[in-house]
Structure formats: structure tokens, C-alpha cells
LUMFIVEX-976139 format. One record per residue (C-alpha): residue number from 0; residue in three letters; x, y, z. Coordinates in pm, 1 decimal. Example, Ala and Ser with C-alpha at 12.3 -4.5 7.8 and 13.67 -1.06 7.14 Angstrom:
residues 2
REC   seba   lomi         xx         yy         zz
REC      0    ALA     1230.0     -450.0      780.0
REC      1    SER     1367.0     -106.0      714.0
***
This chain:
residues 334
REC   seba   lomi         xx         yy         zz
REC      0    UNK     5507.5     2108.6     8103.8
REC      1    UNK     5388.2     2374.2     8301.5
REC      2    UNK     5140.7     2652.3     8125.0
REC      3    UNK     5436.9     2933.1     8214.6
REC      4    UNK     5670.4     2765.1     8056.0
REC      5    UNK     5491.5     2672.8     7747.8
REC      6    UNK     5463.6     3019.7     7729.6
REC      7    UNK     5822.6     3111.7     7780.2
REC      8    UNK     5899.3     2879.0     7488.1
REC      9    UNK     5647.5     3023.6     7226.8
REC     10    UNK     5802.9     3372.7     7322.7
REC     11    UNK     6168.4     3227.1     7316.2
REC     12    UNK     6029.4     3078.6     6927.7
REC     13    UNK     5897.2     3398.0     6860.7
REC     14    UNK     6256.7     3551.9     6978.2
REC     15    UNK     6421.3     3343.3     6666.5
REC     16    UNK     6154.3     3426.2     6438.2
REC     17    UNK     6176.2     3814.7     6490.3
REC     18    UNK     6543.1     3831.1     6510.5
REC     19    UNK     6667.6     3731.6     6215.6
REC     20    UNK     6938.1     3939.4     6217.4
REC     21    UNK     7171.9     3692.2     6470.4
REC     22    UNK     7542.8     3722.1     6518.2
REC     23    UNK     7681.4     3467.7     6287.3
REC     24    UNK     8044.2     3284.0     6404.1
REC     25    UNK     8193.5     3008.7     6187.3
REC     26    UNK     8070.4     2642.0     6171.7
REC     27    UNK     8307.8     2544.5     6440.8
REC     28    UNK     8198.3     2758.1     6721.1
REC     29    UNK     7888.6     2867.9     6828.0
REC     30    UNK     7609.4     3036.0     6636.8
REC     31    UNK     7400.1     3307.7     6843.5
REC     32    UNK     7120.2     3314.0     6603.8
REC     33    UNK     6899.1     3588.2     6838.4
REC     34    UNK     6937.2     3760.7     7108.4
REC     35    UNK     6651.3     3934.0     7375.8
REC     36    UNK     6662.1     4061.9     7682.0
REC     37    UNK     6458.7     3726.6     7833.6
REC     38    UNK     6668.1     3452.3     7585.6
REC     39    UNK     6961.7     3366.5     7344.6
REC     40    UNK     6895.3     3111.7     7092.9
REC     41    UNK     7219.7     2972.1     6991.6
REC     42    UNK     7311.3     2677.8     6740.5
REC     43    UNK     7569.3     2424.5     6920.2
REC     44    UNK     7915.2     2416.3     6731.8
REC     45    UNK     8188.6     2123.2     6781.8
REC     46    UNK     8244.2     2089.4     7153.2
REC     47    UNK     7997.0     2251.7     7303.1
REC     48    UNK     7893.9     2143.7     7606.5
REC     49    UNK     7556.3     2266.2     7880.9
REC     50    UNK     7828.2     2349.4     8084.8
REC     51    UNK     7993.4     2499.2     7844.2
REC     52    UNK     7713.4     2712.9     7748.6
REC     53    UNK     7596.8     2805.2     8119.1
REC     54    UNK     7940.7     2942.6     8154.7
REC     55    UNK     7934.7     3165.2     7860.1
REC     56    UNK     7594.7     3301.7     7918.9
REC     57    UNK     7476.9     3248.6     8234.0
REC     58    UNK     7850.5     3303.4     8392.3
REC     59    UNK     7861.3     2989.8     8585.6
REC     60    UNK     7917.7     2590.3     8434.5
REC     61    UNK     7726.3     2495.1     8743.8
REC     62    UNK     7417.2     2628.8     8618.8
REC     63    UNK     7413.6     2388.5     8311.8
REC     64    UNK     7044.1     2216.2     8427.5
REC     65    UNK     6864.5     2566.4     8315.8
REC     66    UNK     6932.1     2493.7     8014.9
REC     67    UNK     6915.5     2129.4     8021.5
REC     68    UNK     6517.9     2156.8     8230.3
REC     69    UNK     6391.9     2415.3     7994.9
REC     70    UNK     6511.5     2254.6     7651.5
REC     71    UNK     6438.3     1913.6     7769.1
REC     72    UNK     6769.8     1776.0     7719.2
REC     73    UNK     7130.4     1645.4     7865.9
REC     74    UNK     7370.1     1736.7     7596.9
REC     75    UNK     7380.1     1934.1     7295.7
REC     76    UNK     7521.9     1834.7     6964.0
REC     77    UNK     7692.0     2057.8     6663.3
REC     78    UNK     7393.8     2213.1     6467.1
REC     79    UNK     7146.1     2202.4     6770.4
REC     80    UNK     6932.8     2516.2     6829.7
REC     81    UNK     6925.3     2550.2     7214.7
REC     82    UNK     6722.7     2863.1     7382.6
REC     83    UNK     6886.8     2974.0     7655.9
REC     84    UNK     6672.0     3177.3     7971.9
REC     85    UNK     6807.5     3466.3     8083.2
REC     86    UNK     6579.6     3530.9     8366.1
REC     87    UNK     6405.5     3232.4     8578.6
REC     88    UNK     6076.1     3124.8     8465.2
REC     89    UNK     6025.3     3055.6     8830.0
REC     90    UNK     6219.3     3132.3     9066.5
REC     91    UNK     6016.0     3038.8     9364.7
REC     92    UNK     5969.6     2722.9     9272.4
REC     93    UNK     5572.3     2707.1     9368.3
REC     94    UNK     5331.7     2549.2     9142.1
REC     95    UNK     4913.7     2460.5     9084.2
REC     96    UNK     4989.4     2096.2     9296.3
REC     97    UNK     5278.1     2250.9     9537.1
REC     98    UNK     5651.9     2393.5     9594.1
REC     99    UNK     6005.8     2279.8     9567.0
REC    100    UNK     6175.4     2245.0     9830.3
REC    101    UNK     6598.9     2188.4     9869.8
REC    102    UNK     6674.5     1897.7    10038.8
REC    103    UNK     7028.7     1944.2    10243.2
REC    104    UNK     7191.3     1611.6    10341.0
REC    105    UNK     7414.6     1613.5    10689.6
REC    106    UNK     7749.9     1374.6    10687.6
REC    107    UNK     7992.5     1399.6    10956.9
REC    108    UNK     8268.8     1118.2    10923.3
REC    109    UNK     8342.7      867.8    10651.5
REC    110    UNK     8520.0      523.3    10690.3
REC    111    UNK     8681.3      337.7    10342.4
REC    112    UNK     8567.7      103.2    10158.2
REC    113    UNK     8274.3     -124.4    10302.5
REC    114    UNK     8475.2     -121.5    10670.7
REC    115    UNK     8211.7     -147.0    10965.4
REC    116    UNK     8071.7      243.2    11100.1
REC    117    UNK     7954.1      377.6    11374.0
REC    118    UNK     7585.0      597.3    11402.5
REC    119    UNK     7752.7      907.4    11266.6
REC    120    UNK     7971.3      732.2    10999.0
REC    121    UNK     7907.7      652.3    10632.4
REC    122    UNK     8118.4      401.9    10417.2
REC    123    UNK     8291.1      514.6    10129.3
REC    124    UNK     8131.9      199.0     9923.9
REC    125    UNK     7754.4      353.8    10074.3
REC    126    UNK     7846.1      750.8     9985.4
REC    127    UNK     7937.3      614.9     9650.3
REC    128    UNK     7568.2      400.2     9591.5
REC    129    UNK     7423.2      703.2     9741.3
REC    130    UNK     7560.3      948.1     9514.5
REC    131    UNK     7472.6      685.0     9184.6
REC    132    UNK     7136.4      711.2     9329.0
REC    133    UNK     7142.3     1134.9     9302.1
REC    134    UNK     7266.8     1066.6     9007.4
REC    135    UNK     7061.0      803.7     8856.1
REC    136    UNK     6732.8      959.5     8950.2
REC    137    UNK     6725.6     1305.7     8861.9
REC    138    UNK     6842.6     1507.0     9158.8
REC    139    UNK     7081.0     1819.9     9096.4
REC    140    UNK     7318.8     1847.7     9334.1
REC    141    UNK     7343.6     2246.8     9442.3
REC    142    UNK     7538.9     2450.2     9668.2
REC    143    UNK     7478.5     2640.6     9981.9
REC    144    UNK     7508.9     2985.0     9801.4
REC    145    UNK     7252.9     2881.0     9520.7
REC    146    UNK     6965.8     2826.5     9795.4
REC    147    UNK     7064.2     3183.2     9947.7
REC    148    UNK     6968.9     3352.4     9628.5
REC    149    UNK     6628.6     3125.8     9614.6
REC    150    UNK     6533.7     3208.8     9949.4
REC    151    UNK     6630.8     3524.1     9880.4
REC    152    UNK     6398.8     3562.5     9526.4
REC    153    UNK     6707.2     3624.7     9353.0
REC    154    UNK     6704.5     3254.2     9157.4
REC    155    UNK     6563.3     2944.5     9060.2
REC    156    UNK     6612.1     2570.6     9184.9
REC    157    UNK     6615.3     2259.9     8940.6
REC    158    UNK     6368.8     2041.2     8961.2
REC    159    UNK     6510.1     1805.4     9271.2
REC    160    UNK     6732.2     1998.3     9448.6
REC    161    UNK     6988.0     1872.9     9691.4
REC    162    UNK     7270.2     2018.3     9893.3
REC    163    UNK     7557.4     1799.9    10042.0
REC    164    UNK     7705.9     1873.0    10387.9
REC    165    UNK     7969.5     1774.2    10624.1
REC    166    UNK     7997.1     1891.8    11013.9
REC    167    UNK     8297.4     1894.1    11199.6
REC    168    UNK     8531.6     1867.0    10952.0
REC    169    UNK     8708.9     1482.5    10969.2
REC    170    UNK     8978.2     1430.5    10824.1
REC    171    UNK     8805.3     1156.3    10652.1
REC    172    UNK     8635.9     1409.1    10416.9
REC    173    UNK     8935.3     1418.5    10260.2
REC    174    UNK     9052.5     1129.7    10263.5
REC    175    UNK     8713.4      889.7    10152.2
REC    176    UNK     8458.0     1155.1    10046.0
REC    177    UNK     8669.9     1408.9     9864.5
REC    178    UNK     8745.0     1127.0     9591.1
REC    179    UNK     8390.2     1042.7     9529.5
REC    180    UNK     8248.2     1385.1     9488.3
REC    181    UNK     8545.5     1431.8     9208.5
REC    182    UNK     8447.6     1132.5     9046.2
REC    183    UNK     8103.9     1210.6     9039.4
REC    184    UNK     8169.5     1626.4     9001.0
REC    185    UNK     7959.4     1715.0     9276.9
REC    186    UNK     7985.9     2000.0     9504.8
REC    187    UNK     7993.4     1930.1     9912.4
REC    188    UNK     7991.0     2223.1    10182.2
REC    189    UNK     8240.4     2095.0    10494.4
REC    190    UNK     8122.0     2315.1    10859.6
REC    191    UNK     8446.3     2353.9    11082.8
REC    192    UNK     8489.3     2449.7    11439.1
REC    193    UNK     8811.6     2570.0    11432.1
REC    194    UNK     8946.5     2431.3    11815.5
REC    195    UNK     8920.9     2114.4    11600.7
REC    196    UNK     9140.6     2203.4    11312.2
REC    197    UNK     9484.1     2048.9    11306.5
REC    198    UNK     9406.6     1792.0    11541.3
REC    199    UNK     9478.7     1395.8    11442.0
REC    200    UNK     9138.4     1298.2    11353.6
REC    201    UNK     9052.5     1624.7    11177.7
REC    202    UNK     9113.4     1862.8    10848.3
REC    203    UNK     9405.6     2087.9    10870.0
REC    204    UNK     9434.1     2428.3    10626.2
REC    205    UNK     9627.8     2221.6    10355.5
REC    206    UNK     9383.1     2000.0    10316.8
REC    207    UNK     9088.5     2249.8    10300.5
REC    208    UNK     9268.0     2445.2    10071.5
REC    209    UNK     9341.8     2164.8     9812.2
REC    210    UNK     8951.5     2080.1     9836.5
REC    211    UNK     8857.6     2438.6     9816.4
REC    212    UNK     9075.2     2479.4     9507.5
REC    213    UNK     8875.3     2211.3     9331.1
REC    214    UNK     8575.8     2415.7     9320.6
REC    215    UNK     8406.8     2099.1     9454.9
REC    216    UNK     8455.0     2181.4     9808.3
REC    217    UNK     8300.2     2442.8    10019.0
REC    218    UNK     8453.8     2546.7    10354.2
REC    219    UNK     8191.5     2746.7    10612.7
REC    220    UNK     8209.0     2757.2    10987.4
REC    221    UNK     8039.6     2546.4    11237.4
REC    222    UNK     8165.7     2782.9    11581.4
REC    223    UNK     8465.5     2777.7    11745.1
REC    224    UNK     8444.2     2516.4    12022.3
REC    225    UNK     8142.6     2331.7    11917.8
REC    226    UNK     7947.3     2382.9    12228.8
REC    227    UNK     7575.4     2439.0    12250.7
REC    228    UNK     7563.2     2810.5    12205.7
REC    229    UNK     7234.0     2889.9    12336.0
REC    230    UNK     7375.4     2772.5    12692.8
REC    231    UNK     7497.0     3091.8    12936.4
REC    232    UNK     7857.5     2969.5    13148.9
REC    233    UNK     7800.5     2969.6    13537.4
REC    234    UNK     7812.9     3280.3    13665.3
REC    235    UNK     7842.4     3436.5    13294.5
REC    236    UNK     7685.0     3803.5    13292.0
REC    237    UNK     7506.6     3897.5    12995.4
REC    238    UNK     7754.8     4077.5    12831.9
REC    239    UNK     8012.6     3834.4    12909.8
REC    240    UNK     7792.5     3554.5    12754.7
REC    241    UNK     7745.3     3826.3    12405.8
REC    242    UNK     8068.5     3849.5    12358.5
REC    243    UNK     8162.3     3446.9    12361.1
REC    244    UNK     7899.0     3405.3    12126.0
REC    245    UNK     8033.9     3694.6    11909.7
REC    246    UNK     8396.5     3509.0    11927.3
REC    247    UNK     8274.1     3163.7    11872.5
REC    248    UNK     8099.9     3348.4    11543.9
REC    249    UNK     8371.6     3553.7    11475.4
REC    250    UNK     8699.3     3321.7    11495.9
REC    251    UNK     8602.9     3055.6    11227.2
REC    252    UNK     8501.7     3342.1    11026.4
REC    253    UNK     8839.3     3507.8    11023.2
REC    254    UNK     9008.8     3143.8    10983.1
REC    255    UNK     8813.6     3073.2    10698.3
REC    256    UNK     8868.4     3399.2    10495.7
REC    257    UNK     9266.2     3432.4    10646.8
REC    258    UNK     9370.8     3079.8    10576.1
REC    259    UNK     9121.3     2967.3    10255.7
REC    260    UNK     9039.4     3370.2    10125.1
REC    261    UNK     8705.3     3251.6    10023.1
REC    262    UNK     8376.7     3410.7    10061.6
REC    263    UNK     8174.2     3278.8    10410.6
REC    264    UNK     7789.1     3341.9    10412.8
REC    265    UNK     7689.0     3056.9    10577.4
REC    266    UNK     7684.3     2900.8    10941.8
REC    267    UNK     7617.0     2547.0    11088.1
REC    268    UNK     7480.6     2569.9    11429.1
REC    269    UNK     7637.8     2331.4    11691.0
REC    270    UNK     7381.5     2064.4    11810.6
REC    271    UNK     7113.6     2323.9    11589.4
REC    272    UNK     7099.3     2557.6    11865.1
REC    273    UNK     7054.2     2959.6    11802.3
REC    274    UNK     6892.3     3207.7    11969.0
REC    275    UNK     6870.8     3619.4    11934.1
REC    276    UNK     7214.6     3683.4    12078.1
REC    277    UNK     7353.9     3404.6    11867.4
REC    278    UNK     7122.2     3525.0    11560.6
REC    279    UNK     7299.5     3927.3    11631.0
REC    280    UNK     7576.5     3752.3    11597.4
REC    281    UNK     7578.6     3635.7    11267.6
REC    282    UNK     7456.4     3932.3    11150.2
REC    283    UNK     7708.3     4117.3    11225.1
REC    284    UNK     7926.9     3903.9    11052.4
REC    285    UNK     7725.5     3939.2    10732.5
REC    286    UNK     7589.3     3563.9    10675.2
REC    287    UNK     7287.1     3486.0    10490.4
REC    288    UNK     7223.0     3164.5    10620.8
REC    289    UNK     7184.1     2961.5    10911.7
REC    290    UNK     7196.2     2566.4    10940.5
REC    291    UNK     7019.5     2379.9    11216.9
REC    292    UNK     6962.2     1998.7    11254.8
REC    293    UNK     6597.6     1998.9    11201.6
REC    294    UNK     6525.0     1756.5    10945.3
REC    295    UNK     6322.1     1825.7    10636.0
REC    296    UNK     6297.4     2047.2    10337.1
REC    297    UNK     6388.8     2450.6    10241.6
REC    298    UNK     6099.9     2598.4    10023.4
REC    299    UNK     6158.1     2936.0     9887.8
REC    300    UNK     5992.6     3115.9    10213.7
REC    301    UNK     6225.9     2931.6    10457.1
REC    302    UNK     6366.5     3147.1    10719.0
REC    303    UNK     6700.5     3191.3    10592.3
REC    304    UNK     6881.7     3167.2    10924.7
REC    305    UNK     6683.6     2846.0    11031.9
REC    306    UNK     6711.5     2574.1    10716.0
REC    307    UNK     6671.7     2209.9    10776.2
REC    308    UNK     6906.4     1974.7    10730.0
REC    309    UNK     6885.9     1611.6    10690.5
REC    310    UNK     7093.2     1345.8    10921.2
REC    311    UNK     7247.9     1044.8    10709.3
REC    312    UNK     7336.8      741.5    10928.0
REC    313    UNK     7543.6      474.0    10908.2
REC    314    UNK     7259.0      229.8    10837.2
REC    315    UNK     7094.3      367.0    10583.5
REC    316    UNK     7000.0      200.3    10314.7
REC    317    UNK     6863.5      336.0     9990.8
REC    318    UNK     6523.1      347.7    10084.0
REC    319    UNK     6572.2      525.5    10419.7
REC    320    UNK     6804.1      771.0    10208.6
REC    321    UNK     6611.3      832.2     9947.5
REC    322    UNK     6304.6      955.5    10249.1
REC    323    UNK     6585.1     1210.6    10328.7
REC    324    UNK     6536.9     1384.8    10021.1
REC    325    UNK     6225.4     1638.4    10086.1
REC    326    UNK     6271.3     1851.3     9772.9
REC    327    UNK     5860.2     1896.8     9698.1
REC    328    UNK     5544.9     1944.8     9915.3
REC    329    UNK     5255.2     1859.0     9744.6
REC    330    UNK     4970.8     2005.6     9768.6
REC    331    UNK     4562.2     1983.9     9656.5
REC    332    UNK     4375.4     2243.0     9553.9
REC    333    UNK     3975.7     2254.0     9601.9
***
């Protein structure tokens, strides 16, 4: 345990100590025994859950593992005493021996069951083993809008980080990865170019919508036409060339928010190529992130309009996966 957070706990202790004067509720529910400005100490009644609790304090269910990392547990029972942080202990994530880092994994099409896949497609039997592994080993799968605010100083990452993406937007997300992220209850972000939408192979609006209404499933765009958008058209002036760019920007954009109404803030860049006019852009169009295909890690000083993202091929197996997952950077100090 870090020397900051011992720290945090002693004043969180100190927090019940002082305020003895907690807001009682009855045996069934929950029992906020103090209250600060940094903490809430609360004892568990029947049914709480971390979830539970993140939603009632923290506003959001999905922020459960703050409560989880900094009481060292995975579930609370009726009588527990669990402190609850209201502000991050630290939200850059950068310690004595190194930094976190997010780890974003790329997907593009899915085939069921154990059926045979081409370079760019993943079983559903593999995304389910991979997913175990998450699982099974400690990662915390996040979403694209939690890394904004940690590149942005605005909050903290758990302790393995991991973001799940899927480019293009197959119709196979739907029909072989959208069942194992519900059985597992983890969240996916899907990048569509919107020429694609509707066609056989690919997602229409329906389908996006029933995902999106989940709460598991994250819609952003990936363009337009998915071509490299750093390229000029023969015989394109400059101004010409601007205003395609602004279009392939600005089309998904509208799509997304017309069809889905959901917030979009981030974009996937086709092939991982920007540049300033594409960059302009997306700033017009208000995102605060940017997706290329670099692989590798996001630490809190990442450029938030170039992250790396992670390529998962068809034959992976769990050792080459687990490489894929760059969520710390350690370091040694003289």
C-alpha cells in the first residue's frame, strides 16, 4: 500500500472518529456513520452492493472498483464499515517505481463459436477465454469517456485498466460479441463509418440502438467512408480537401447523435491517420479524443487526440493477448 494512501485511510479513520454525530437509517438500509468533504464512511445494510454504493455516492455503478481498491475488498456484507473517497487519491496514476497506463484493445469482426477466422477475426469461444482472462486476473474493464477525464486530470484509473473496442462496425458485434460482454457485464466502444451502415455484413441503427440501450455498448464514429484521411483527391484544392475532411468528421457525428441521441466525444481514425486539417476538424466538432492504431499504452500525459490502441488477431493466444495489455511502465529510480 502506497504511503498516500495509508495516509488517506488514517484521515478517512480519523473522519469516523471525529464525526460521531452520523446520519443513522434503520438496520435494513444503509448506515452513513460520517460524512467529510474527502470521505463517507457508511455501514453496509441488506443488499448492498459496490455497485450499489458507487451509484449512490459516487453517481455512477461503474465506478464500484474505488471503493473496492481503496477498502481492499470485492463485496460488502450487512454490518460492514466501508470508507468511501470522494476525491481520487491519485488521479494520475504515477507512482515511486512508475505510471499506469490504459490499455485499449482493437476488435473488428467476430465469427461463432470456435469456427475458423481470418487475420482480423476473433472467435466467439477466444473473446469469451479472453474476457475470463480480464476477468480472472485483475483488469477493470473501463470506457472511452473514463480515460478522457484521466488524461484530462479530472479522474482516476483502477489499478489495470483496459478499454474494449470495435472498428467498422460488423454486424457480428452484435450478433457474437454483444452476448459475451452481457454475460460478463463489460462495457465495449463500437467505431462506425457510416457509408457502411445498413449494408449486409454490417450494424444497422436498430441494432446499435438495442446495444446502446444496454449501457454496455458505446457507439462513436470511425469517418464516413473509411478512407485514409490524411490523403488529398487528385486535383483536390485545399479548401476542397478541408471541407471533405470536415464532412467525413461531421456526418457520423450527426448519425450518431440523430439516430442513437447519445453523447460523441470520441473518434477512431481510419488506418490511424490524422493530420492538422483532420485534427481542426475534430475540434470543431467538440471531441476529446482521438484513436489511432499505434499499439501500446495511454498514461495520464497522453496526447488526447493521439491514444494507442492495441490490434487483437485471430491467432492469439493468451500469452500474445495478455502482451497487449500495457497498463504500467515501470520505472527505476537512482
Amino acid at each position: 500500500m502506497s504511503r498516500i494512501r495509508r495516509r488517506l485511510r488514517r484521515d478517512a479513520a480519523a473522519v469516523v472518529i471525529a464525526l460521531t454525530a452520523g446520519i443513522l437509517l434503520s438496520g435494513c438500509t444503509t448506515n452513513v456513520v460520517a460524512r467529510s468533504d474527502d470521505f463517507v464512511v457508511v455501514s453496509a445494510g441488506w443488499g448492498d452492493t459496490l455497485g450499489g454504493l458507487a451509484d449512490a455516492f459516487l453517481g455512477d455503478p461503474g465506478k464500484l472498483w474505488v471503493i473496492a481498491e481503496f477498502n481492499e475488498i470485492d463485496r460488502v456484507w450487512p454490518g460492514q464499515q466501508v470508507v468511501i473517497p470522494l476525491r481520487p487519491a491519485d488521479p494520475a496514476g504515477i507512482y515511486r517505481n512508475g505510471y499506469k497506463k490504459v490499455a485499449i484493445l482493437t476488435y473488428h469482426r467476430f465469427v461463432p463459436g470456435d469456427r475458423e477466422c481470418d487475420l482480423l477475426s476473433v472467435s466467439g469461444t477466444t473473446f469469451r477465454s479472453q474476457l475470463e482472462y480480464l476477468r480472472d486476473n485483475g483488469f477493470t474493464v473501463v470506457s472511452f469517456s473514463d480515460l478522457a477525464d484521466f488524461v484530462e486530470g479530472k479522474g482516476p484509473m483502477p489499478r489495470k485498466p483496459v478499454i474494449l473496442s470495435m472498428d467498422d462496425g460488423y454486424k457480428s458485434v452484435h450478433q457474437v460479441a454483444y452476448p459475451v460482454l452481457r454475460e460478463f457485464g463489460y462495457k465495449a466502444t463500437v467505431f462506425v463509418y457510416t457509408d457502411f451502415v445498413g449494408a449486409p455484413a454490417a450494424l444497422n441503427w436498430a441494432e446499435m440502438k438495442e446495444m446502446t440501450a444496454s449501457g454496455l455498448v458505446d457507439i462513436q464514429p470511425h469517418s464516413k467512408t473509411h478512407s485514409n484521411l490524411t490523403l488529398r483527391e487528385a486535383g483536390e484544392s485545399k479548401a476542397a480537401y478541408r471541407e471533405r475532411i470536415r464532412e467525413e468528421v461531421r456526418n457520423p457525428t450527426r448519425a450518431i447523435r440523430k439516430h442513437l441521441d447519445i453523447p460523441v466525444h470520441t473518434f477512431a481514425f481510419p488506418y490511424g491517420a490524422e493530420n492538422d486539417v483532420v485534427l481542426d476538424a475534430l475540434e470543431v466538432e467538440g471531441f476529446r479524443l482521438g484513436a489511432t492504431v499505434t499499439s501500446g499504452g495511454n498514461p495520464a500525459f497522453a496526447h488526447p487526440l493521439a491514444l494507442r490502441r492495441s490490434q487483437v488477431y485471430c491467432g492469439d493466444d493468451l500469452v500474445a493477448f495478455a502482451k497487449r495489455l500495457d497498463v504500467f511502465e515501470g520505472m527505476v529510480v537512482p
